[in-house]
C-alpha positions in Angstrom: 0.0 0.0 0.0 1.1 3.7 -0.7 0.3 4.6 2.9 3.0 2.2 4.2 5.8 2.9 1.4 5.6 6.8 2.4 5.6 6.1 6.2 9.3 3.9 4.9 10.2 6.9 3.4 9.1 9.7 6.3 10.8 7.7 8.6 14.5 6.9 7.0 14.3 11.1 6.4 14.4 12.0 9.6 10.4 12.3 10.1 8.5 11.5 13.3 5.5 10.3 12.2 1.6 11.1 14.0 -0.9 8.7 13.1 -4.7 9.8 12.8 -7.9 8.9 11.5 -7.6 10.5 8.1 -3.8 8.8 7.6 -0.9 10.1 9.1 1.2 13.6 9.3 5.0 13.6 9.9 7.6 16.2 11.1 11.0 16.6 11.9 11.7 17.5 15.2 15.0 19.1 14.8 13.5 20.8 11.4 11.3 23.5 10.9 11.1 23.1 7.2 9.1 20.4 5.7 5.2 18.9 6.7 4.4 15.4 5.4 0.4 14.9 5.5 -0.6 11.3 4.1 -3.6 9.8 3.1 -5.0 6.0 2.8 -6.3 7.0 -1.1 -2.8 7.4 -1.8 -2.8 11.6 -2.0 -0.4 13.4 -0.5 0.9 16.7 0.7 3.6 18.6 1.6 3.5 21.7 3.5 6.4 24.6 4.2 6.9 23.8 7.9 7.2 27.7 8.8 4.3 28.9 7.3 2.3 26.3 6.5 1.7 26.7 2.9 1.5 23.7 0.3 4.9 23.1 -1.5 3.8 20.6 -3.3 1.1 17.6 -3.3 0.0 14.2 -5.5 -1.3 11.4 -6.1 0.7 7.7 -6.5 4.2 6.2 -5.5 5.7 7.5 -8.2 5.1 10.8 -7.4 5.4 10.7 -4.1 9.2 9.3 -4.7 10.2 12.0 -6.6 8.8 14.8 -4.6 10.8 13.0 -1.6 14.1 12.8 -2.9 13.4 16.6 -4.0 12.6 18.1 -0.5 13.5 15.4 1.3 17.2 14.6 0.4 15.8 10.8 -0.2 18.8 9.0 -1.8 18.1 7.5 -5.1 18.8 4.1 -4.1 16.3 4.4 -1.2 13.7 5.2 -3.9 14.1 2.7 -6.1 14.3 -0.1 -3.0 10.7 1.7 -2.0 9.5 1.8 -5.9 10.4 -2.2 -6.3 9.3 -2.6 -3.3 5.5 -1.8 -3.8 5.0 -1.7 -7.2 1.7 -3.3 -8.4 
């Protein structure tokens, strides 16, 4: 499922992630810069951490992957082990 590859992915960045009803949001504690706000349909978000303001959002793993190693200085090989991984 998408919600579990992302939660991989928020958590070997750095993220501490908050579970809730609607999915799941994650933060980094020693970072004020990026948001992470998940959901089960497989749309995402991502949210300037000082201000609150979408940076960027999605749809699908793909997607997702490469908006990580963007803003979240995912390595390359960490996103093709994810994309492999849970590819259907």
């Amino acid at each position: 499922m998408l919600i579990d590859a992302t939660r991989i992915v928020a958590r070997d960045t750095g993220f501490t992630i908050i579970d809730h009803a609607s999915g799941f949001t994650a933060l980094r504690q020693d970072h004020d810069d990026y948001l992470l706000f998940c959901l089960p349909t497989g749309e995402w978000s991502i949210y300037d951490g000082r201000t609150a303001a979408l940076v960027h959002n999605g749809f699908g793993l793909a997607a997702f992957l490469a908006a990580a190693r963007h803003y979240f200085d995912l390595p390359a090989e960490s996103a093709h082990v994810v994309q492999r991984q849970y590819a259907a």
